[in-house]
C-alpha positions in Angstrom: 333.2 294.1 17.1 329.5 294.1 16.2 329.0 297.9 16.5 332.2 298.4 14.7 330.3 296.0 11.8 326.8 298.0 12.4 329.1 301.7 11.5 331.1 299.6 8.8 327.4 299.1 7.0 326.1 302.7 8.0 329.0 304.4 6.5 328.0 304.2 2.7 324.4 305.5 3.9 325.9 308.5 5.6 327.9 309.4 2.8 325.3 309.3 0.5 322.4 311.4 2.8 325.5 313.8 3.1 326.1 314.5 -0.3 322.9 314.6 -1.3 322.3 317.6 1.3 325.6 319.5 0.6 323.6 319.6 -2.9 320.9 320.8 -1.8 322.6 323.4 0.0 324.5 324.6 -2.3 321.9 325.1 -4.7 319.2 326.8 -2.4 322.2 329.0 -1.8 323.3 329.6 -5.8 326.7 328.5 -5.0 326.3 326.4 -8.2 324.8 326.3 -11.8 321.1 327.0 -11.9 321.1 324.1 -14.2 321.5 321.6 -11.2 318.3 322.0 -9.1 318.2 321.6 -5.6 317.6 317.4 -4.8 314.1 317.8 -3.5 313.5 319.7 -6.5 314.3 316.7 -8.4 312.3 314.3 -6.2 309.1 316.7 -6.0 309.4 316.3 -10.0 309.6 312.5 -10.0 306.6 312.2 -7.8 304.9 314.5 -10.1 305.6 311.9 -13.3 305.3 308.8 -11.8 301.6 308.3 -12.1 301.7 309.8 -15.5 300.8 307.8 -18.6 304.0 309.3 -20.5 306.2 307.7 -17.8 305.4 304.8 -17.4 305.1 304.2 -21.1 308.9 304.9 -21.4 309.8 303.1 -18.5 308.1 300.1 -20.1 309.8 301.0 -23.5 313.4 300.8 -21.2 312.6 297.7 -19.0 311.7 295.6 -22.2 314.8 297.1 -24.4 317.2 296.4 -21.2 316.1 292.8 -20.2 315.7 291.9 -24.0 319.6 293.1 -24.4 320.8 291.5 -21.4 319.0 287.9 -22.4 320.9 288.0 -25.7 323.9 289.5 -24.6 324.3 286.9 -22.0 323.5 283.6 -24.1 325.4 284.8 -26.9 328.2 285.3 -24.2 328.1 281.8 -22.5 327.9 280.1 -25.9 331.2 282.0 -27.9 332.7 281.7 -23.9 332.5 278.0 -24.0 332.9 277.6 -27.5 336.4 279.6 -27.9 337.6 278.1 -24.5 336.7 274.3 -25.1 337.8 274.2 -29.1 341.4 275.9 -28.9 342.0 276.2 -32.2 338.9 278.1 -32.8 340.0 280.2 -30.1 343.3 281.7 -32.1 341.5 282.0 -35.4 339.4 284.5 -33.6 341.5 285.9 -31.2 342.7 289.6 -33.0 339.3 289.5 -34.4 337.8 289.4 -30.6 339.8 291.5 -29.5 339.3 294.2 -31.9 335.8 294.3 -31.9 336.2 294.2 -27.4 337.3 297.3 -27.4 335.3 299.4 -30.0 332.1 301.2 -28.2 329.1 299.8 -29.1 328.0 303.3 -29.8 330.3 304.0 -32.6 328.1 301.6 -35.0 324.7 304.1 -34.2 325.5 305.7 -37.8 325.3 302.5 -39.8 322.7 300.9 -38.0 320.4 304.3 -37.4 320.6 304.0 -41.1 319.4 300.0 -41.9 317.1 299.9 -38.5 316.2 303.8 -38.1 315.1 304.9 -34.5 313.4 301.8 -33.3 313.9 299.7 -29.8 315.7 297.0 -32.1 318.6 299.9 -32.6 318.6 299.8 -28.6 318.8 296.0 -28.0 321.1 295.2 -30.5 323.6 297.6 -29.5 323.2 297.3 -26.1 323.1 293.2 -26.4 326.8 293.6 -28.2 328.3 295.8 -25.2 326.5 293.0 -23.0 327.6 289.7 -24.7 331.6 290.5 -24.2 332.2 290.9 -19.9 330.2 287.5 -20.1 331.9 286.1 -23.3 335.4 286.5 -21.5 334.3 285.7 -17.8 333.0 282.5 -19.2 336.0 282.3 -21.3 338.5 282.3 -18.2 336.0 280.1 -16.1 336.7 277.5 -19.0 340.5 277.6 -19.0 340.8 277.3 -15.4 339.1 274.4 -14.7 341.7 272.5 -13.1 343.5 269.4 -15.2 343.2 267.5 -11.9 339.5 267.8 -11.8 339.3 266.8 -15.9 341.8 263.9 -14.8 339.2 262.6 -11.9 335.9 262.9 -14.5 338.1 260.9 -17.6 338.9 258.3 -14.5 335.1 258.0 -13.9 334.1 257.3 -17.1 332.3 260.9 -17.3 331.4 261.3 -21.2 332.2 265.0 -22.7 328.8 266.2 -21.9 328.5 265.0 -18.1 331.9 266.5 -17.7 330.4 270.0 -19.1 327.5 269.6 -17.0 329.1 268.2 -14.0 332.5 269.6 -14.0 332.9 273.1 -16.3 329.7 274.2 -15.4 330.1 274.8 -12.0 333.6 275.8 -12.2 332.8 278.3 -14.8 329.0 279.5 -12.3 330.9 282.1 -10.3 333.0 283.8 -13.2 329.7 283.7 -15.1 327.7 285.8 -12.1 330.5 288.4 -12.2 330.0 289.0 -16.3 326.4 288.7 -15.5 326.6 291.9 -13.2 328.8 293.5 -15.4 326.9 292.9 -18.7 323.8 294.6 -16.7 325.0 297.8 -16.2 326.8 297.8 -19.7 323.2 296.9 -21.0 321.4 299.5 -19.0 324.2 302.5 -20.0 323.6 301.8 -23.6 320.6 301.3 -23.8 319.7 304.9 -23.0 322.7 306.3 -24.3 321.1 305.2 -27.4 317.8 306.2 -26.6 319.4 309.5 -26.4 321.6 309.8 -29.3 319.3 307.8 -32.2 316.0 309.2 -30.3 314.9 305.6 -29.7 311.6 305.6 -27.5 312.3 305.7 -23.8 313.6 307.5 -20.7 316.7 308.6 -23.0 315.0 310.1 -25.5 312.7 312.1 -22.7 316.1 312.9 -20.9 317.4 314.5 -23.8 313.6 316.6 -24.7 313.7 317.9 -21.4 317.3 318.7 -21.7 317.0 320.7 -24.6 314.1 322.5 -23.3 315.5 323.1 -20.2 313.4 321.7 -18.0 316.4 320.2 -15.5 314.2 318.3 -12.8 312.3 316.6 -14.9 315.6 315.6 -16.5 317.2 315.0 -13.4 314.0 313.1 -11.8 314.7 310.5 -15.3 318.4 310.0 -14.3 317.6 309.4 -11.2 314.9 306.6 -12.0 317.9 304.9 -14.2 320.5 305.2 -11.4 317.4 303.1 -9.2 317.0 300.1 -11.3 320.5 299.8 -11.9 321.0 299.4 -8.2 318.1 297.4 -7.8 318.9 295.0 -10.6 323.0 295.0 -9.0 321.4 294.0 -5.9 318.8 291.1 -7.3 321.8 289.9 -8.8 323.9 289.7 -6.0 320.9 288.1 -4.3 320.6 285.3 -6.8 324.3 284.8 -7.1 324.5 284.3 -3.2 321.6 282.1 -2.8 323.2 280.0 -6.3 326.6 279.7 -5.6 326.6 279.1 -1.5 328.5 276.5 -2.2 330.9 278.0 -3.2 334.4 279.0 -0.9 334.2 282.6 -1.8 330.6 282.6 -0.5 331.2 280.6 2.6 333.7 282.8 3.7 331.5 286.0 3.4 328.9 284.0 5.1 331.5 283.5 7.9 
């Protein structure tokens, strides 16, 4: 059982290493596009940036754009998410509203705000803060509206005022809907953030993505996208970290645990 667990775990690393060298086959063979270099091309180009001052300036100008995003995404989330699911009437005079501006990209308003902000990190965070604020906005909302009536009942019964019940009660019902928009609103955050960079030419990894794009230098281009695929795994997995090691109380934790 154990071994079958240890290949269970191994598998998504085989797949990966596997891909990665049918790539490289394949191009040292030309069997694809020139314009997709061979993988250790790609890596050889990375190590060749990383202790350059133009790097790590943009991958400053990123970090700061993605966490400042993600801050404001997520406590403008949590507070409409409370908000909209505690007050009910507020809730369905916003509802068309909310759901209207859900589903319309973040990217469509580049135009108008390239235009009052021009191509400065602010352009980045805002946008990016908007896609962020509405996985959390609706997990928070749901978390709300399904805390059980039995376990309102049992706070009333103690004599639990409205905010002891919020902190006692909704709170940590609402913890483990809220770590799931969390994770969400990260890699929303992180995708526009240099989709922007790229389009409106804000100063980052983006905006070098797309000059080395357009010059055709592909494995510095590709060594960038790699870097961005990186942190967004290693901010997925210091999420899931500090959701685990948060909510072990919690039955869905327990049972992984198990």
């Amino acid at each position: 059982m154990k071994r079958r667990f240890r290949l269970i775990r191994l598998l998504p690393w085989v797949t990966t290493i596997a891909i990665i060298a049918g790539q490289e086959i394949l191009a040292r063979a030309g069997a694809i596009p020139r314009v997709i270099p061979p993988f250790t091309d790609t890596v050889a180009a990375l190590w060749r940036m990383l202790p350059t001052e133009v790097f790590l300036t943009s991958l400053g100008l990123m970090l700061q754009q993605f966490v400042t995003s993600l801050a404001i995404g997520v406590l403008a989330g949590v507070v409409l998410g409370i908000l909209i699911g505690v007050i009910r009437p507020l809730n369905r005079i916003l509802r068309y509203v909310l759901e209207f501006l859900r589903f319309t990209p973040s990217v469509v308003y580049i135009p108008i705000l390239l235009l009052l902000m021009g191509s400065r990190p602010q352009l980045a965070i805002s946008l990016a803060a908007l896609g962020a604020m509405w996985p959390v906005l609706y997990q928070t909302y749901y978390g709300v509206v399904g805390v059980s009536q039995i376990m309102k009942d049992t706070g009333r019964v103690f004599g639990l005022s409205r905010s002891q019940q919020l902190r006692s009660i909704t709170i940590p019902s609402v913890s483990p809907f809220l770590a799931t928009g969390i994770r969400i609103a990260a890699a929303h955050a992180l995708v526009v953030v240099v989709a922007v960079q790229i389009i409106a030419a804000v100063p980052g990894i983006g905006r070098d993505i797309q000059g080395y794009a357009e010059n055709g230098v592909f494995p510095q281009m590709y060594a960038l996208i790699l870097v961005v695929g990186i942190i967004g795994l290693l901010v997925n997995w210091l999420l899931e970290m500090v959701e685990r090691r948060q909510l072990h109380w919690h039955a869905t934790y327990r049972e992984k645990q198990a």
